[in-house]
C-alpha positions in Angstrom: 26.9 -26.8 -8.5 25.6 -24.7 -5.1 23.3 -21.7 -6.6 25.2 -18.7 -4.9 23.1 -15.4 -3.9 25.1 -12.5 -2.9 23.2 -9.6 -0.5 24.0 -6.4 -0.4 24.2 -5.6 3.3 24.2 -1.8 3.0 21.0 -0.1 4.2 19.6 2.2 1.0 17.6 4.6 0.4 15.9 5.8 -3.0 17.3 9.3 -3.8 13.3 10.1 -4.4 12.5 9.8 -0.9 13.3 13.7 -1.0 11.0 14.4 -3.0 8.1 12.5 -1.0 9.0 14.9 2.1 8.7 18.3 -0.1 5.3 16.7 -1.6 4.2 15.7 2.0 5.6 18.8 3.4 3.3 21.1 1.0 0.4 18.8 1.5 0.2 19.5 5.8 1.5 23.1 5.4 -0.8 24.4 2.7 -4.0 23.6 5.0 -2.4 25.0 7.7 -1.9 28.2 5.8 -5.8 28.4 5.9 -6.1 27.8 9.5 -6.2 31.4 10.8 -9.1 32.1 8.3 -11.2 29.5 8.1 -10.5 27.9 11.8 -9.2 24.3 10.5 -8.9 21.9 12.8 -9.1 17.6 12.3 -12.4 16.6 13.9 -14.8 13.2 12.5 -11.8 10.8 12.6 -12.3 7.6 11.9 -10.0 4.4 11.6 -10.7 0.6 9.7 -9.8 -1.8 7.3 -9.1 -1.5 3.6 -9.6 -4.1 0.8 -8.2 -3.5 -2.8 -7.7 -5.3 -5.6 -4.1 -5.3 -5.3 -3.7 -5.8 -1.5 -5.2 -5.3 2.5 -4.2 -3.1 5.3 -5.7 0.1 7.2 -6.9 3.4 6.5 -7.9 6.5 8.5 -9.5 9.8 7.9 -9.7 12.8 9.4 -11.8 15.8 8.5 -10.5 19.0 8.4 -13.6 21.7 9.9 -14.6 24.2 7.5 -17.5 26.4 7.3 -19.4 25.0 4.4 -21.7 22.6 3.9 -21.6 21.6 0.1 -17.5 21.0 0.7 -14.9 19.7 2.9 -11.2 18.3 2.9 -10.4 15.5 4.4 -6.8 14.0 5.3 -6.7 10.0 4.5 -4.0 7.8 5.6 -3.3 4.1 4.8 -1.1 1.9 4.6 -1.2 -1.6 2.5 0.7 -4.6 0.9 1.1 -4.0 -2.9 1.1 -6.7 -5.0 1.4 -6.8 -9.2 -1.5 -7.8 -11.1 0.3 -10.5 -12.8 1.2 -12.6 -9.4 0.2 -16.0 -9.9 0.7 -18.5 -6.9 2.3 -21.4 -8.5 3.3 -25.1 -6.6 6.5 -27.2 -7.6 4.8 -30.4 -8.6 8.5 -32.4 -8.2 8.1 -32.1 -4.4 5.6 -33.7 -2.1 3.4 -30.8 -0.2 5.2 -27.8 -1.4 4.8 -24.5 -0.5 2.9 -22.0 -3.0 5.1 -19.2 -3.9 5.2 -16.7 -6.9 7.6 -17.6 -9.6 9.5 -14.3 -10.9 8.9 -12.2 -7.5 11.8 -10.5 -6.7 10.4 -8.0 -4.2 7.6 -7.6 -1.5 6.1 -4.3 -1.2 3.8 -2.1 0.7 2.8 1.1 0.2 1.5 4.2 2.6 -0.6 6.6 1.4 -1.3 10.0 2.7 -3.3 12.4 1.2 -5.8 15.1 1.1 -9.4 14.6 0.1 -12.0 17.5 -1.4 -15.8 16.1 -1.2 -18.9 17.9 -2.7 -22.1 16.3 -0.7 -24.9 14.8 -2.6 -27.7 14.0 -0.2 -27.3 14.8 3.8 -27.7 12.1 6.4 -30.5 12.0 8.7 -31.3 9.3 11.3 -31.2 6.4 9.4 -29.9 7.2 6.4 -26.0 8.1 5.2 -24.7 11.3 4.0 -23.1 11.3 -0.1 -20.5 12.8 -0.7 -18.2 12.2 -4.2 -14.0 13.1 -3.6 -10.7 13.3 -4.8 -7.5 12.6 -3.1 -3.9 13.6 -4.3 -1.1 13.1 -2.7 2.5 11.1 -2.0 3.1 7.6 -1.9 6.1 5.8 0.1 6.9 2.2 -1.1 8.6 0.1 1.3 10.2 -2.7 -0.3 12.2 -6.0 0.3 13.7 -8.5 -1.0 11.6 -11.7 -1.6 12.6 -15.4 -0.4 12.0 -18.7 -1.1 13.5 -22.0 -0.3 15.4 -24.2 -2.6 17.0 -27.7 -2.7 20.3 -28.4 -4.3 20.5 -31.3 -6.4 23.8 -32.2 -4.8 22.2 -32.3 -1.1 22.0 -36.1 -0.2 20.1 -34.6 3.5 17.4 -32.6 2.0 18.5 -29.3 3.9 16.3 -26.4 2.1 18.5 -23.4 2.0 16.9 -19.7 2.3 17.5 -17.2 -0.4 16.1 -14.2 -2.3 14.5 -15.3 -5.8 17.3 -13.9 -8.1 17.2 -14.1 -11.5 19.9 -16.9 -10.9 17.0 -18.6 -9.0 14.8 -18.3 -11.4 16.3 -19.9 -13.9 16.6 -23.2 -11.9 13.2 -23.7 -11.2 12.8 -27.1 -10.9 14.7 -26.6 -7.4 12.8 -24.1 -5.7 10.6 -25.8 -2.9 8.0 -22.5 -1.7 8.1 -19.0 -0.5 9.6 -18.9 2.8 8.6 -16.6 6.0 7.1 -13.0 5.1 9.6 -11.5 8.0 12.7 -12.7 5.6 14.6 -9.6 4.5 13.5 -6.4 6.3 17.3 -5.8 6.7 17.0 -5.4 3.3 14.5 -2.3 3.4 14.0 0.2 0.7 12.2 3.4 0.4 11.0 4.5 -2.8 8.6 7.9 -3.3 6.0 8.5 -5.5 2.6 10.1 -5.9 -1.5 9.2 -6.3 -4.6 10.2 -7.0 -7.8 8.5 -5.6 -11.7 9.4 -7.2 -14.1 7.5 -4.4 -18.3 7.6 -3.1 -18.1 7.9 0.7 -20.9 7.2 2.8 -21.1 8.7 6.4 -23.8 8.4 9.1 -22.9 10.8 11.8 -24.0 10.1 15.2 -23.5 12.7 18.2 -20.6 10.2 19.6 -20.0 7.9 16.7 -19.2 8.4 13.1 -19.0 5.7 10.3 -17.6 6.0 6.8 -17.4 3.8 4.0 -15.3 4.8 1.0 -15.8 3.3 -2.4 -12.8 4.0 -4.9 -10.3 3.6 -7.5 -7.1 5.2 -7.0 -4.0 5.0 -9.3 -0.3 5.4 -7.6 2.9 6.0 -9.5 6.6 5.5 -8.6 9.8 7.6 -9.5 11.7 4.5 -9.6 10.8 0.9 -11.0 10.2 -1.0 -7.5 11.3 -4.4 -9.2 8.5 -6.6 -7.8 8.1 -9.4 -10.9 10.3 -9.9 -13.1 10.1 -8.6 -16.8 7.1 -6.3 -15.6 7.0 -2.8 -15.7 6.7 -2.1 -12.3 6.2 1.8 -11.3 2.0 2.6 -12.1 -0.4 0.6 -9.6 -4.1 1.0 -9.9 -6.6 -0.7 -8.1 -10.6 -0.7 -6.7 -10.7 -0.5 -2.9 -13.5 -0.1 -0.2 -12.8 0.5 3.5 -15.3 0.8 6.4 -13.8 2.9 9.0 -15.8 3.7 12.7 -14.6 6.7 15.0 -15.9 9.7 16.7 -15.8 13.4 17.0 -13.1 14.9 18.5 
């Protein structure tokens, strides 16, 4: 018997996806309340990449000029893959090189970050040596998330034709057939939006040049769903947390 997988076509959005706009809304407008007074403007921006436990991509940062030299706020961006801390790559041992894949994924996910940062400084830089500062971030979190595909073989198929298909729970409970994950790009017509919110506690370490400014960040942040994103199956699947560091390099605008 053919294992059948029916798609749902229709573009959706998660009804939360409001609520990430008001949050990011209130996050650009109430620095920008503070402008007039305190001359704010985004200067020291800096751009690189960003390991954490639970995925890569890119972060930026851009410092927001205040007149004070124990504090400043910061904007961070960043955007990275998000993966459950219970993925284990797995190989179907009935097949002869098979692709690794992880058994009870049912979605891929990435997650964008943007928040605002408040530092206190611990030691100042000076030639050679990096300025302290100890932060936290708050702000929303957008999850983009799709289905995820693997290929199978039906026992009926005399030609060995793999078939692509998302890794139901119909799937799932014919293992024996399923050959590897297929191609990342499978399913973006499938894209979701779901909205959330973090917080992020991280050392960052800054030597400030006249034309060139480097930052490494040191953290643990925490980000939290409104709605279950469904990436492995009987898991919860809403609170992330993770250790990161990113080393970013920019200038002064």
């Amino acid at each position: 018997m053919k294992l059948r997988v029916w798609l749902n076509n229709k573009n959706r959005i998660s009804p939360s996806i409001s609520l990430f706009i008001t949050i990011a809304l209130l996050f650009f407008f109430i620095p920008s309340s503070f402008g007039q007074q305190n001359n704010l403007s985004f200067h020291k921006w800096s751009l690189g990449p960003l390991v954490a436990t639970n995925g890569l991509g890119i972060a930026s940062s851009f410092q927001l000029k205040r007149p004070n030299k124990n504090y400043n706020n910061q904007l961070h961006i960043s955007l990275r893959t998000l993966k459950h801390d219970k993925e284990i790559k797995i190989q179907n041992p009935r097949f002869t090189n098979p692709k690794p894949y992880v058994y009870g994924k049912l979605n891929s996910a990435s997650v964008l970050n943007i928040g605002i940062a408040r530092y206190k400084t611990l030691g100042l830089s000076s030639t050679f040596n990096p300025k302290f500062q100890i932060g936290v971030q708050l702000g929303p979190s957008l999850a983009l998330t799709k289905p995820y595909y693997v290929y199978i073989h039906e026992e009926d198929d005399p030609h060995f034709n793999p078939i692509t298909t998302t890794q139901t729970i119909e799937v799932l409970s014919a293992q024996e057939s399923i050959l590897g994950a297929a191609n990342w790009s499978k399913g973006y017509n499938n894209l979701q939006v779901k909205g959330g919110f973090h917080i992020d506690f991280n050392l960052q370490l800054s030597w400030d040049k006249i034309y060139r400014l480097q930052r490494l960040n040191i953290g643990a942040k925490a980000d939290y769903f409104f709605n279950d994103l469904g990436i492995l199956h009987n898991n919860k699947n809403a609170l992330f947390t993770t250790f990161y560091s990113t080393y970013q390099i920019g200038g002064n605008k």
